[in-house]
C-alpha positions in Angstrom: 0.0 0.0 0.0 2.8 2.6 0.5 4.3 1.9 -3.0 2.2 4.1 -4.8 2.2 6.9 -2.3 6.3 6.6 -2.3 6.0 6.6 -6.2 3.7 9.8 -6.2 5.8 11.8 -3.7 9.1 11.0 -5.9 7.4 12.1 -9.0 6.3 15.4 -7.7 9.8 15.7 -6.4 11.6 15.3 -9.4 8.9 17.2 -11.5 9.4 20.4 -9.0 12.8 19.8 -9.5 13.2 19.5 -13.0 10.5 22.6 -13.8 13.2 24.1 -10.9 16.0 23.8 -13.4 14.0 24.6 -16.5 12.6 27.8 -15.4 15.8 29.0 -13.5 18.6 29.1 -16.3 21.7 28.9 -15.4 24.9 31.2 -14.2 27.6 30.2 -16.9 24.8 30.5 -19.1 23.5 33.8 -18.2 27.3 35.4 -18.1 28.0 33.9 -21.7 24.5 35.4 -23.2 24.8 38.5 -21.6 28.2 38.6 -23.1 27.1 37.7 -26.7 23.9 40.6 -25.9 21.5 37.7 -25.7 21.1 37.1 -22.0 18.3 39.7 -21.8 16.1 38.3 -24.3 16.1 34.7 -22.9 15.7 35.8 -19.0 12.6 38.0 -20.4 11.5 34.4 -22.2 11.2 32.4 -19.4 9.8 35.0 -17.4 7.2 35.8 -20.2 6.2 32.6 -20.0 5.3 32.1 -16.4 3.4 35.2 -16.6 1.6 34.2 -19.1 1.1 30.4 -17.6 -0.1 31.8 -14.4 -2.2 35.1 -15.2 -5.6 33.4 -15.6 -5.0 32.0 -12.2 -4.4 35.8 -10.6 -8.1 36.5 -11.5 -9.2 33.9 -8.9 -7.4 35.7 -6.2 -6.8 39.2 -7.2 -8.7 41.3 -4.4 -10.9 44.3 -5.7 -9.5 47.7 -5.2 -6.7 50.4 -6.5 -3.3 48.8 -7.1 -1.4 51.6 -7.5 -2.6 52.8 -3.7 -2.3 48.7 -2.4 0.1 48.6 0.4 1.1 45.1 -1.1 2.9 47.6 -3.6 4.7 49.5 -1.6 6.0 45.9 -0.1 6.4 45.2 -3.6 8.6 48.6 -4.5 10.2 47.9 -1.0 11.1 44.6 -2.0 13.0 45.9 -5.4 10.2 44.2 -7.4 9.2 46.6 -10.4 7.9 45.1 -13.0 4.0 45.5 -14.2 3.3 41.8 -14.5 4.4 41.0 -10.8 0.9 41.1 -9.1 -0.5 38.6 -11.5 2.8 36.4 -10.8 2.0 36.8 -7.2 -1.7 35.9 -7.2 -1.5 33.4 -9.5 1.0 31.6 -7.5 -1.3 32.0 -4.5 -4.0 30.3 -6.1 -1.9 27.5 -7.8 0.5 27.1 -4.7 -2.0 25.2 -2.8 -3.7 22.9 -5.1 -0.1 21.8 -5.8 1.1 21.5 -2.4 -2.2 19.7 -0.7 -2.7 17.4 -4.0 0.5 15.4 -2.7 -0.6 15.7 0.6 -3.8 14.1 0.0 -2.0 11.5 -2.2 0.7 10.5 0.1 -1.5 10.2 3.6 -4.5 8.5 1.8 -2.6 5.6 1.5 -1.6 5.6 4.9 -2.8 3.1 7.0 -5.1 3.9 9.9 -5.6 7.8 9.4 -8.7 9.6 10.3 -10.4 11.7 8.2 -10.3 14.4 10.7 -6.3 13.9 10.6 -6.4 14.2 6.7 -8.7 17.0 6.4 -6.2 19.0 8.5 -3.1 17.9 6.9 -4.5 18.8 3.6 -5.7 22.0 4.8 -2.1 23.2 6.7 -0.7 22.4 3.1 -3.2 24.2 0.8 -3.0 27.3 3.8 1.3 26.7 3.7 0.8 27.6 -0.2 -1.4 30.0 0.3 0.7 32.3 2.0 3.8 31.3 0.6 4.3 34.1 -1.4 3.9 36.6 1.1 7.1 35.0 3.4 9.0 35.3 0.4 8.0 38.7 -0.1 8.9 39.7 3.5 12.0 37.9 3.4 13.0 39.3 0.2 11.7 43.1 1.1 13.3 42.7 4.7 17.1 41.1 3.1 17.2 44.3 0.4 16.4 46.9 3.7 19.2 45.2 5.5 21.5 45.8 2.9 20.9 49.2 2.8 20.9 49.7 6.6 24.6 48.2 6.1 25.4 50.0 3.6 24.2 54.0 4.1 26.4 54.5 7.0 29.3 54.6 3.7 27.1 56.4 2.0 26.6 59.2 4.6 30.4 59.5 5.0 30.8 60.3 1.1 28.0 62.2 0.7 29.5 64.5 4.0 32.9 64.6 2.4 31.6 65.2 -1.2 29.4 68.3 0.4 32.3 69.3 2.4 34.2 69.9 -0.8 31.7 72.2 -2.6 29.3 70.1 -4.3 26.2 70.8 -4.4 23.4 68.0 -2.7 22.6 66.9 -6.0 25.7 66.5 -7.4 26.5 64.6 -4.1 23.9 62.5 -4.5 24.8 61.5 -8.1 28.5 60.7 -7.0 27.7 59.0 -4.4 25.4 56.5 -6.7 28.2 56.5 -9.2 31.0 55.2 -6.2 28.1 52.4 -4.5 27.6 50.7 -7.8 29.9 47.8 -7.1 29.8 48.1 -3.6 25.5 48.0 -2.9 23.9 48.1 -6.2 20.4 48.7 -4.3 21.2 51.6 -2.1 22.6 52.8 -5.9 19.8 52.5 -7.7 17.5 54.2 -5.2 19.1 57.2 -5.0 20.1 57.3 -8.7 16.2 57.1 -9.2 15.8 60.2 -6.5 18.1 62.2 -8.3 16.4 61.4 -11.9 13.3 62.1 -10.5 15.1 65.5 -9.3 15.7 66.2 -12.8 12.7 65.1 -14.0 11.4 68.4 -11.8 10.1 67.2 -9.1 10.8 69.0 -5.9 13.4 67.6 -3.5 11.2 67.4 -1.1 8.8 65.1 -3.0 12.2 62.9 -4.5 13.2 62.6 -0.9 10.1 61.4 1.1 9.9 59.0 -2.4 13.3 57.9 -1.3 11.8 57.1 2.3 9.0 54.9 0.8 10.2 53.3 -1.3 13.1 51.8 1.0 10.8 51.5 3.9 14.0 52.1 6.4 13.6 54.2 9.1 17.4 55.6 8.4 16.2 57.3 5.6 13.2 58.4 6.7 15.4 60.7 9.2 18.1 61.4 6.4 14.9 62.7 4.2 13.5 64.8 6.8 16.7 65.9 8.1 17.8 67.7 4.5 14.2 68.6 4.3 14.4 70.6 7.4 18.2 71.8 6.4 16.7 73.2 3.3 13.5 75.4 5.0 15.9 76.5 7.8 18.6 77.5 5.8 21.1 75.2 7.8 24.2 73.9 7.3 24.1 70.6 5.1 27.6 69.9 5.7 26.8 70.1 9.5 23.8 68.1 9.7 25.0 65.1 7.5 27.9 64.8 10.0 26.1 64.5 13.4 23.6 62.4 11.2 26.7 60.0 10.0 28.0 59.9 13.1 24.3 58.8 14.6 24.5 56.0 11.9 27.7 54.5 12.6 26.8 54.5 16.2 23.2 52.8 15.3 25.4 50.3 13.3 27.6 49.4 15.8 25.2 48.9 18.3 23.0 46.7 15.9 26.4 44.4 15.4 26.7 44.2 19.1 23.1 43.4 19.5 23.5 40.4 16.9 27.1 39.3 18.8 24.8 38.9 21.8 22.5 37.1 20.6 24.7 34.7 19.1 25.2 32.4 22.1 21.7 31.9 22.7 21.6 30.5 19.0 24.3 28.3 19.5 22.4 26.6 22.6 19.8 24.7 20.2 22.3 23.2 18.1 24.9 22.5 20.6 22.2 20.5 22.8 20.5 18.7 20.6 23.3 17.6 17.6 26.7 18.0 19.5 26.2 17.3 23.3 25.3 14.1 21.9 27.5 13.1 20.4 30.4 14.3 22.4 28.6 11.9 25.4 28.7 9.0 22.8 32.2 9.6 21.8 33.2 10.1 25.6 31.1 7.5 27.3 30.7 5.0 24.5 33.9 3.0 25.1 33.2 2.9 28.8 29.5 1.9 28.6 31.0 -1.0 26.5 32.9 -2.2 29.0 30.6 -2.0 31.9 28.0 -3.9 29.7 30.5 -6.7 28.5 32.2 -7.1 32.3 28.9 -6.8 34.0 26.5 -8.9 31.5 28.0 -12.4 32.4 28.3 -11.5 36.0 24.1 -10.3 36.3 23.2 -13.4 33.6 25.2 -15.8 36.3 22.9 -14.9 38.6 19.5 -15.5 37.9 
C-alpha cells in the first residue's frame, strides 16, 4: 500500500525539481549570453512565459481595489520588485500554490494506513494554507534582506555624501556621486538614489524625490536622512553640519546593531549544541566505557539468575 504513495511523492519531487532547473537558467549560461547581448532576451522568455502560464490564475485571487494605492505595492517597490506583471505572478501563484502543495498531501496520507479523516482533512488543509501564504514569506523575506542591505550600507554612503558636500558640491551632485562610487559596492542603495536624483531632474521638488526615497526603501534611516535635508533646506542650515552629526548617529546605530546580533549569538548556538553536539560528544566520551561496563557486567548479572 505505501508503493504508490512513495511513487507519487518522488514524482512530484523530481517534476518540482526538474521545472526548478528549466525555469531558473543557469549562471555560466546567463554570463555567456549577456556577453554575446543575448542574456536579456532569454531571461525575459522564461519570465514571459510564467506570466503568461499563471495570469488566468491571478483573477481567482486578485482582491478588488486600487493597485497603485495597495500597500502590497509598496512591499512590492520595497522589496526591489518593479515590473508591471508582478501582481499577476504573485496571485497566480497564491492560487496555484496550494492545489499543488495539498494534491500530494492528500495523495501520500491516503494511502496511509489507519488515518482519520479528521487527521487528513487537516493535513491537507495546513498544506493548501502553507501555499497559500507562501508568497507573502518570500516577499517579507526578500523586502526585509534588500532593507538590511541598505541599513549596512548607508552608514558609507553618509560619510561620502559629507565629504563630497564638504568639498563644494552641491546636494545633487553629491547624491549623483555617491550612486556613481556604491555601484559595485551596494547596487540597491545605488539604484534608489540614482532614481531620486532622476526624479530631481525630471522636476520634481526635492522634497517630494526625498520622502519617495523614504517609501520606497521602507528604512527608518532614511526616513530621518529625508527629513533631516528637508528641514536643512526650510531653515537655511548647514548641510555639511547636519550630515555629519547624522553620519555619526548612523555609525553608532550600526555598531550597536552588530553588538546586539554578537549577543545574541550564544543563545543561538544553545539549540544546536544540545541537541546535535552534546550528543554526540557523550557518545564519543562514554561509549567506550559503557561498553565495557555492559561486556564485564553482563555475564556477572546473567550468572545470577
Amino acid at each position: 500500500m505505501l508503493l504508490i504513495p512513495i511513487v507519487v511523492f518522488f514524482a512530484v519531487t523530481f517534476a518540482i525539481i526538474g521545472a526548478y532547473l528549466w525555469l531558473v537558467p543557469d549562471k555560466t549560461d546567463q554570463r555567456l549570453h549577456a556577453l554575446s547581448g543575448n542574456g536579456d532576451a532569454n531571461v525575459h522568455g522564461w519570465q514571459d512565459t510564467i506570466v503568461k502560464v499563471v495570469t488566468p490564475f491571478a483573477k481567482l485571487s486578485t482582491p478588488s481595489g486600487e493597485w497603485e494605492t495597495s500597500p502590497l505595492r509598496l512591499k512590492f517597490i520595497q522589496a526591489g520588485i518593479r515590473q508591471p506583471k508582478a501582481s499577476h505572478v504573485f496571485f497566480g501563484l497564491k492560487t496555484l500554490l496550494p492545489l499543488l502543495m495539498a494534491s500530494p498531501v492528500y495523495l501520500i496520507l491516503r494511502g496511509t494506513q489507519d488515518i482519520s479523516t479528521l487527521r487528513l482533512s487537516t493535513a491537507v488543509f495546513c498544506a493548501a494554507a502553507l501555499g497559500c501564504y507562501l508568497p507573502n514569506i518570500v516577499l517579507h523575506f526578500v523586502a526585509k534582506g534588500r532593507k538590511r542591505e541598505i541599513f549596512d550600507n548607508f552608514p558609507d554612503a553618509a560619510d561620502l555624501m559629507l565629504v563630497c558636500v564638504e568639498a563644494g558640491l552641491g546636494l545633487d551632485s553629491a547624491l549623483t556621486r555617491v550612486a556613481e562610487e556604491l555601484q559595485d559596492k551596494s547596487a540597491t542603495l545605488a539604484e534608489e538614489l540614482q532614481l531620486t536624483n532622476l526624479e530631481i531632474r525630471a522636476g520634481s521638488t526635492r522634497e517630494k524625490a526625498l520622502r519617495n526615497l523614504s517609501l520606497r526603501t521602507g528604512v527608518e534611516e532614511l526616513n530621518s536622512f529625508a527629513t533631516m535635508l528637508i528641514q536643512a533646506d526650510k531653515f537655511g542650515t548647514s548641510i555639511g553640519d547636519s550630515l555629519r552629526v547624522f553620519s555619526e548617529d548612523l555609525r553608532h546605530k550600526r555598531q550597536v546593531r552588530a553588538e546586539e546580533h554578537a549577543a545574541k549569538v550564544p543563545t543561538k548556538m544553545l539549540f544546536p549544541l544540545v541537541m546535535f553536539i552534546f550528543p554526540s560528544v557523550i557518545m564519543v566520551v562514554l561509549g567506550p566505557a559503557l561498553i565495557q561496563i555492559v561486556r564485564n557486567l553482563g555475564p556477572i548479572l546473567s550468572g545470577q539468575r
